[in-house]
C-alpha positions in Angstrom: 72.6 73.3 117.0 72.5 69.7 115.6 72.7 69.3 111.4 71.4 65.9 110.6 71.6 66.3 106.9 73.4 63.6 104.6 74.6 63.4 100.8 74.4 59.9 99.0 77.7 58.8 99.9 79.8 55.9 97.8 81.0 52.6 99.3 82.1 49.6 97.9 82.3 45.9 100.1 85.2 44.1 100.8 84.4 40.3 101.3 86.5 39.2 104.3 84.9 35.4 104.0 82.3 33.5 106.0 79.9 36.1 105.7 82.0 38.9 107.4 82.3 41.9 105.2 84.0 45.6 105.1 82.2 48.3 103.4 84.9 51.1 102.6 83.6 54.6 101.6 85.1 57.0 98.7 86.1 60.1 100.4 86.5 62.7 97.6 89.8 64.6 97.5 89.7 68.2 99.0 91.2 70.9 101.0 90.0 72.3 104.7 91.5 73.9 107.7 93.3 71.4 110.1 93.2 71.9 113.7 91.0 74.1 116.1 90.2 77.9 116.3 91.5 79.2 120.0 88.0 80.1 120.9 86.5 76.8 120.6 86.1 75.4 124.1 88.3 72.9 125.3 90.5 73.0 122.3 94.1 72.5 123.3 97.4 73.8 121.9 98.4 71.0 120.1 95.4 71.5 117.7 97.1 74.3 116.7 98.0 76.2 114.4 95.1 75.8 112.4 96.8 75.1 108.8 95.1 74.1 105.3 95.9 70.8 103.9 95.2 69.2 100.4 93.7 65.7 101.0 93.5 63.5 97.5 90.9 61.0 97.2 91.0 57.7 98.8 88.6 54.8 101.1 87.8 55.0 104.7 86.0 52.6 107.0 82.0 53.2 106.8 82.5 52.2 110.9 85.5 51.1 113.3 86.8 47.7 112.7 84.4 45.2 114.2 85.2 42.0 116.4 83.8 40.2 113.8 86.1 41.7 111.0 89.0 41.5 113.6 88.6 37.6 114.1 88.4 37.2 110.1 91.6 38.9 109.4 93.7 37.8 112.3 93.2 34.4 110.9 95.6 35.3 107.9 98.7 34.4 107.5 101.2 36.7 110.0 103.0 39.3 108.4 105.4 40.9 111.2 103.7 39.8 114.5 101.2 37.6 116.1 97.6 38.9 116.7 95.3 38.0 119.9 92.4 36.2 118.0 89.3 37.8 120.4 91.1 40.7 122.4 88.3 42.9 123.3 86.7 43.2 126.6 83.4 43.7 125.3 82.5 41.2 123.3 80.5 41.3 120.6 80.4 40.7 116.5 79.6 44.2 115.8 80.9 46.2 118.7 84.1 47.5 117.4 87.3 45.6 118.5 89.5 46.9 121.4 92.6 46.8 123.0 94.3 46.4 120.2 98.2 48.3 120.0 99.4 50.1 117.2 101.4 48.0 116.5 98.4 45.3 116.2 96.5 48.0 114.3 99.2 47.9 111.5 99.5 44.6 111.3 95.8 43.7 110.7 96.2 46.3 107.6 99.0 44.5 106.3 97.5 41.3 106.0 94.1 42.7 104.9 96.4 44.2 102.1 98.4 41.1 101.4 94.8 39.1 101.2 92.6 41.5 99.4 95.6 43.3 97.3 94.7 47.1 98.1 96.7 49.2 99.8 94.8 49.2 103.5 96.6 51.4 105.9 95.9 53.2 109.3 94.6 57.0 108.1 97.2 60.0 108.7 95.5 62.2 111.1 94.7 64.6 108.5 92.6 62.3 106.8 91.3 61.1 110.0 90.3 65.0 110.9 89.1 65.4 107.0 86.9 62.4 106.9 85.3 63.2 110.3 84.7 66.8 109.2 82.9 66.4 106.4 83.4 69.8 105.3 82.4 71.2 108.5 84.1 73.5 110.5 81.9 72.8 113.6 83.3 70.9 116.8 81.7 68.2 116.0 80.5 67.3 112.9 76.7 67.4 113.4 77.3 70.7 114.9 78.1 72.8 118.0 77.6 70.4 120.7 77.4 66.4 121.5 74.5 64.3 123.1 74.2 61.0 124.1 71.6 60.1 121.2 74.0 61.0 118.7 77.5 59.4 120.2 78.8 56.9 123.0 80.7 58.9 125.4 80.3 60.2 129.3 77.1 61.8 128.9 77.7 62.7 132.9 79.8 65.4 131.4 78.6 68.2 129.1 79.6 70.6 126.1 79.3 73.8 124.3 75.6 74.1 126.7 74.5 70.2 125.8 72.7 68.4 128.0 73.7 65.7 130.7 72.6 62.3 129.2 73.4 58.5 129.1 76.6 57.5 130.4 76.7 53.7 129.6 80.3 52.9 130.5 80.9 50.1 127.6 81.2 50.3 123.8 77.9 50.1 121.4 77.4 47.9 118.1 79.0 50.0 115.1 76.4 52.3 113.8 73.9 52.4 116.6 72.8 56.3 116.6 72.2 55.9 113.2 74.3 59.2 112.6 76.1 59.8 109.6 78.5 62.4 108.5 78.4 63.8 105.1 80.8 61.3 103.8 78.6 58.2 105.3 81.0 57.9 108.0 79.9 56.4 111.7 81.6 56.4 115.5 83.6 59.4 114.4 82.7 60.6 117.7 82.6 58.6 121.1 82.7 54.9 120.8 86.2 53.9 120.4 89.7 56.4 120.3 91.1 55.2 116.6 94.5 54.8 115.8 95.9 57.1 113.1 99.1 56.4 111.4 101.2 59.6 112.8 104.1 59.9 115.8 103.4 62.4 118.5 103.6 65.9 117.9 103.2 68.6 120.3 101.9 70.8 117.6 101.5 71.5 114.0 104.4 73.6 113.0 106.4 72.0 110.5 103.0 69.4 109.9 102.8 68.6 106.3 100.2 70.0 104.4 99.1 67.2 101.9 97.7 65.0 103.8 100.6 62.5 104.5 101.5 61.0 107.7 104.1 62.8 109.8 105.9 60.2 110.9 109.4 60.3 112.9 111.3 57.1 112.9 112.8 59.0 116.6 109.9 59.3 118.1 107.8 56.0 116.7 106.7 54.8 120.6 103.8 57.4 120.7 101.2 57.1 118.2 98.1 59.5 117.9 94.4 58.4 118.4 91.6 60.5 117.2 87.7 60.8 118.2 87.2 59.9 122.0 85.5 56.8 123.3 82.4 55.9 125.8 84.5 56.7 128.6 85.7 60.1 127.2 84.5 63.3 128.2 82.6 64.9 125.3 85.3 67.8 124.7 87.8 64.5 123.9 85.7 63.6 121.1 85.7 66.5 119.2 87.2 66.4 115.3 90.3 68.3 116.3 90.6 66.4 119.5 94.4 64.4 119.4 95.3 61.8 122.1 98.9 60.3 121.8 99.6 57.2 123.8 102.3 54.4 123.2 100.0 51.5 125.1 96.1 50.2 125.0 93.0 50.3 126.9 89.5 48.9 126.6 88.6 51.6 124.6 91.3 52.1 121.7 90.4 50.8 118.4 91.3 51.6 115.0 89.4 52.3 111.3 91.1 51.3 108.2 91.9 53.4 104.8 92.8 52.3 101.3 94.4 54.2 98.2 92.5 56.0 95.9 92.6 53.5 93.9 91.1 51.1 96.5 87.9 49.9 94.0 88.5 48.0 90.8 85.7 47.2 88.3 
């Protein structure tokens, strides 16, 4: 079953220059259940155990960071390290950038933050997983299962009795399926895997529980990614779905977050 309903979500616009601008939406602070139940198909151990966590309120991207967005801010000064000025493969303003590192990922937030003064970060996963969920417990957040008319991703492959559908082997302009959450969030699922603050962990015992990145200066070469790409198989892009990898493909991007107190009047 697909839920296409919406509320009247909050955003405010950050003005990167030359026309390019990043609308950031208010996410409302809030507690759900973290991870998968064992029964949902193709859920994995490390989605487990399922553990409530207290999120408090802060700013998420309304859509992955674009190539256009991508260009403005690697034109800042450098913080720690240099940043490709066009890396992706598929090039387009609006597609969302790719191929960008962690590593590159944190370093576009810390000259956003150094040019804009907010806090921008990378999201911990558990605001990653909070954001996409909306306040659903669902797979995915418009329900059950996943089509091709609702998210980019391998519609060769199927889920939860979906249909077979579209598979169209590149990314998509931001936004494209037209598909919101119920926090006015796009491309939660499918598109591009998006880069959350956290190290790898095989599991959630001993995860915190408000909201914070777990982060393990030992372990800092693996990083997690969260909601699948267009060359994913549709179980991958699920909201409790966690990739870890410590390099970069054509289809790894990232989405940015801000404090709470992100919006000034």
């Amino acid at each position: 079953m697909i839920h296409r309903e919406q509320r009247q979500a909050k955003y405010f616009t950050e003005d990167l220059g030359n026309g390019v601008n990043l609308v950031m939406a208010e996410i409302p602070g809030g507690s759900f259940i973290m991870g998968s139940p064992e029964g949902e198909v193709g859920s994995r151990d490390n989605e487990r155990p399922q553990h409530q966590v207290t999120i408090q309120p802060f700013y998420i991207g309304k859509y992955p960071i674009t190539q256009a967005q991508w260009q403005a801010v690697a034109k800042l000064p450098q913080v720690n390290c240099k940043l490709k000025p066009d890396p992706s493969r598929f090039k387009g303003a609006n597609r969302p950038v790719e191929r960008v590192s962690w590593e590159d990922a944190v370093e576009f937030c810390q000259r956003l933050a150094k040019y804009t003064k907010r806090p921008y970060r990378l999201p911990s996963e558990a605001e990653w997983e909070y954001a996409c969920r909306a306040g659903t417990t669902t797979p995915f957040h418009f329900g059950e299962t996943i089509t091709t008319e609702l998210a980019n991703y391998d519609g060769n492959s199927t889920y939860g009795g979906g249909p077979k559908g579209r598979y169209r082997v590149e990314t998509t302009e931001v936004g494209s399926f037209q598909v919101a959450n119920e926090f006015g969030l796009y491309d939660m699922h499918g598109n591009v895997w998006e880069w959350c603050e956290d190290n790898k962990h095989d599991s959630y015992k001993g995860a915190p529980t408000d909201g914070s990145a777990w982060v393990d200066r030992n372990n800092n070469h693996f990083h997690m990614l969260r909601g699948g790409s267009w060359g994913s198989y549709p179980r991958f892009c699920r909201s409790a779905y966690r990739l870890d990898l410590s390099f970069v493909f054509d289809d790894i991007g990232f989405r940015v977050a801000c404090g709470g107190s992100a919006r000034t009047n």
